[in-house]
C-alpha positions as CSV (number, residue, x, y, z in Angstrom):
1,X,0.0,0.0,0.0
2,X,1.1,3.2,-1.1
3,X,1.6,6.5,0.9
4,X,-1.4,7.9,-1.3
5,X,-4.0,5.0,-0.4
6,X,-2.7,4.9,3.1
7,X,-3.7,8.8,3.5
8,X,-6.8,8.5,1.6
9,X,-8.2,5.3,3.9
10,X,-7.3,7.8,6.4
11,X,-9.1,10.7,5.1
12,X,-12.2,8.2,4.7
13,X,-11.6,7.1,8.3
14,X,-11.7,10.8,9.5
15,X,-14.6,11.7,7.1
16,X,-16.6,9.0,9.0
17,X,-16.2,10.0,12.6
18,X,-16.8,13.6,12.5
19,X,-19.6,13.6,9.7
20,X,-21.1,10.1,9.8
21,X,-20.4,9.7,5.9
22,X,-18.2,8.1,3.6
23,X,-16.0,10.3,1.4
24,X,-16.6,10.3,-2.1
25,X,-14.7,9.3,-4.7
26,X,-12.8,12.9,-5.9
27,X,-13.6,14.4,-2.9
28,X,-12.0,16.4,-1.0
29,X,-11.1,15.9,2.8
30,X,-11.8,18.8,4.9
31,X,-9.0,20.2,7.3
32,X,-9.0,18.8,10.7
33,X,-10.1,22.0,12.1
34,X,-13.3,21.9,9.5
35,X,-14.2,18.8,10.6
36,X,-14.2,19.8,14.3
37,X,-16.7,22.6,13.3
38,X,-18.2,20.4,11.4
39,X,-18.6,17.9,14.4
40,X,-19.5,20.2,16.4
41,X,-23.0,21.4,14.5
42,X,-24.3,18.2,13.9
43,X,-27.4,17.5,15.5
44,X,-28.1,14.0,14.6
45,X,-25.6,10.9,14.5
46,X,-25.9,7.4,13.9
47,X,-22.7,5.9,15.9
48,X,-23.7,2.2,14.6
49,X,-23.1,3.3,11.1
50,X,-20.2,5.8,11.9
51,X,-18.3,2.7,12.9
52,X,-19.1,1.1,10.5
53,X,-17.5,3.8,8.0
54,X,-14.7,3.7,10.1
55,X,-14.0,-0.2,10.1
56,X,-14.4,-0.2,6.5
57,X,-11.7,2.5,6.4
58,X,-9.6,0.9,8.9
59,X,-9.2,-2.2,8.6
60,X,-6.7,-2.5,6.0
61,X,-4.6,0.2,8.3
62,X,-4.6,-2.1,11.6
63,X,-1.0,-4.0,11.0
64,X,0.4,-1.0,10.3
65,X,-0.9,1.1,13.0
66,X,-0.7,-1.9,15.6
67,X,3.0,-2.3,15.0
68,X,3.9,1.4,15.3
69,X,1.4,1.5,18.5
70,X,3.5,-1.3,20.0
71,X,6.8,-0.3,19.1
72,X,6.1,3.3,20.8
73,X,4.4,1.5,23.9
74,X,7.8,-1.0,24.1
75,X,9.7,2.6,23.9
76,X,8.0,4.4,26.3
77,X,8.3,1.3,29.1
78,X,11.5,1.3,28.2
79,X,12.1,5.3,29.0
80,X,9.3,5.3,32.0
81,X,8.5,1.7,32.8
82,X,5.2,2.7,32.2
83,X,2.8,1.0,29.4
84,X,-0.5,1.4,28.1
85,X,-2.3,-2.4,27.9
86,X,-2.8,-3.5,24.5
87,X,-6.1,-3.9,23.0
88,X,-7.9,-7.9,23.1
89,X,-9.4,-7.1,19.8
90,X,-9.9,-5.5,16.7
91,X,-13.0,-3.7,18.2
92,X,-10.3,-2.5,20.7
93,X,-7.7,-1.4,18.1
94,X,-10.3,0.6,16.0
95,X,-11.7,2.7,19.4
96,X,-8.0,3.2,19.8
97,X,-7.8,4.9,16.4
98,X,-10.6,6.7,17.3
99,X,-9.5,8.0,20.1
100,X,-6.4,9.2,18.3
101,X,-8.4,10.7,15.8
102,X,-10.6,12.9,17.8
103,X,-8.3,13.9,19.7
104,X,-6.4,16.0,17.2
105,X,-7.4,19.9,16.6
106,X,-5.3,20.7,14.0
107,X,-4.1,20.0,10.5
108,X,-0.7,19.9,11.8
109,X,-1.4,17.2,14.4
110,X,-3.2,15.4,11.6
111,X,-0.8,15.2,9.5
112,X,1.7,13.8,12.3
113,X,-0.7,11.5,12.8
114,X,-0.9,10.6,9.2
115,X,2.9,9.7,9.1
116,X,2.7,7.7,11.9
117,X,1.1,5.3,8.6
118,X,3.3,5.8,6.2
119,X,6.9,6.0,7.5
């Protein structure tokens, strides 16, 4: 998977949680800062089907974002002795992406996040 796909499963991932739709084919993603506004007016959501969206999106990202979430948790044991305990499931590892993804209020931190996927 290239950088490209990697970013746009991303964008579809993001797309989903903070407006309870899938991206579009020739879309273009919001910045993270839109989306928050965005998020933020809504009145109605449908969580069921925002997970959904966000499954869809990141389920071909888990490896990658498991791997770099345990490499970082080995590292910061190593430099604390303090580690986070690993998700039992998938279910787990997506909320954990989710987590990560709401709580980022900028482009800047989004793209950070972003590269955490693709270097």
């Amino acid at each position: 998977m290239n950088h490209e796909q990697i970013r746009h499963l991303l964008n579809k991932a993001r797309h989903a949680i903070f407006l309870g739709e899938s991206l579009q084919e020739g879309e273009t993603p919001k910045t993270q800062e839109e989306y928050l506004e965005l998020y933020e007016a809504r009145v109605e959501r449908d969580p069921l089907h925002e997970v959904s969206l966000l499954r869809e999106a990141i389920g071909p990202l888990l490896p990658i974002y498991q791997k770099k979430w345990r490499n970082d948790n080995r590292a910061a044991e190593m430099m604390t002795g303090n580690s986070l305990p690993e998700p039992k499931d998938d279910e787990g590892w997506i909320m954990e992406v989710y987590d990560e993804i709401m709580n980022t209020d900028t482009e800047t931190e989004w793209d950070q996040f972003v590269t955490r996927f693709t270097d």
